[in-house]
C-alpha positions in Angstrom: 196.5 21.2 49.6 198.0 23.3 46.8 196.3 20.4 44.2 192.8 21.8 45.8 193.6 25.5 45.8 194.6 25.4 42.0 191.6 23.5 41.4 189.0 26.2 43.5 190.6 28.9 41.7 190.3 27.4 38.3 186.5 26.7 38.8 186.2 30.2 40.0 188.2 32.1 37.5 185.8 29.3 34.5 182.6 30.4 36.0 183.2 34.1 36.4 184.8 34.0 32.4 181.6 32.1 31.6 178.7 33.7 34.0 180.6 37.7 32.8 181.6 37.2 29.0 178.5 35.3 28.2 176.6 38.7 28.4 178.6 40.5 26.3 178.0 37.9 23.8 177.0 39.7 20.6 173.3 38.5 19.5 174.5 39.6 15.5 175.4 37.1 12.8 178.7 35.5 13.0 180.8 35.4 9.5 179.5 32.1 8.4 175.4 33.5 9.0 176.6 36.7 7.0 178.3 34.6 4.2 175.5 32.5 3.6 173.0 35.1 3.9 174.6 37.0 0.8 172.0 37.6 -2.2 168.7 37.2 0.2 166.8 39.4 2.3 165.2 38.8 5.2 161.9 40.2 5.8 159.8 39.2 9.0 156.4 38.0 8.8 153.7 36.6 11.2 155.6 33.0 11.2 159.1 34.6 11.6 161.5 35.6 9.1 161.4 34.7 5.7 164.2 34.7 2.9 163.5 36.3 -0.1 166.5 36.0 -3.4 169.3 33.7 -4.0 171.4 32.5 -1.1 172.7 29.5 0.5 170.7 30.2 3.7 167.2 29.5 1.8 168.1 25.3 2.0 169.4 25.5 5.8 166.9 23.4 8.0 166.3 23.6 11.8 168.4 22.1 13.5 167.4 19.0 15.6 168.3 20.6 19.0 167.4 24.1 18.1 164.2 23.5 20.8 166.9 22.4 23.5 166.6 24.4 26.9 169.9 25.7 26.4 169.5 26.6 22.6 170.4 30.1 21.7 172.7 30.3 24.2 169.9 31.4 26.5 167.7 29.4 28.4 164.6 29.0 26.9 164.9 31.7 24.6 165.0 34.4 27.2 166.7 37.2 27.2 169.6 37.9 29.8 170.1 34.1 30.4 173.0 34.2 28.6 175.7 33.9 31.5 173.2 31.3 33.5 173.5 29.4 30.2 177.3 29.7 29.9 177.4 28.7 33.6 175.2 25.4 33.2 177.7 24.5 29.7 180.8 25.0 31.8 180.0 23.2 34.5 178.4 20.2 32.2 181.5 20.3 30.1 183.7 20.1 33.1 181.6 17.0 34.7 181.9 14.8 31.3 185.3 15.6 30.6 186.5 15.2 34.3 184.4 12.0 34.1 186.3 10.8 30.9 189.4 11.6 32.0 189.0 9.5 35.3 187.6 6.5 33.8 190.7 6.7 31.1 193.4 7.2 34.1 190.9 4.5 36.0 191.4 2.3 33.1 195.3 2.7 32.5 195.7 2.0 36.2 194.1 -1.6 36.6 195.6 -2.1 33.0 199.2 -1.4 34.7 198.1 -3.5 37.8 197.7 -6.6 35.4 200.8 -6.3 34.1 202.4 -6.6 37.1 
């Protein structure tokens, strides 16, 4: 019984952290946008925003899941979704690593078995 109740509150104190914080997520560039931004400036245009200068940002690409649902850390590139979005990673997070860990400890048991 205590096993369970340690467990409840664990999911409960993760999704609250997750579905709460996420909104207070700040939508400004972290350290590593501002570093390699340095020596450009970005000006918006009709097809987004465009760098103009000498910076390490003008050779970054897309990257290949940046049209994922949960991309952004919104979902769909709406705004306020962050904590939904937070929600949905914690949870998925949670189901493959729980998953992992029981086929490991799966694994090491039937591996102990044969031994035997």
């Amino acid at each position: 019984m205590k096993r369970w109740s340690f467990w409840l509150a664990f999911a409960a104190a993760t999704l609250l952290i997750a579905g709460v914080v996420s909104y207070f997520a700040s939508s400004s560039p972290d350290g590593l946008d501002s570093a390699t931004l340095q020596g450009c400036e970005v000006t918006e245009t009709v097809d987004g925003e465009r760098l103009t200068g000498d910076c390490i940002a003008q050779h970054a690409s897309e990257h290949a899941l940046s049209t994922s649902p949960l991309a952004d850390y919104s979902i769909g590139g709406q705004d306020g979704t962050g904590g939904i979005a937070g929600i949905i990673g914690v949870v998925v997070t949670v189901v493959i690593a729980g998953s992992a860990f029981w086929l490991i400890a799966r694994s090491r048991r039937s591996a102990g078995d044969e031994q035997s």
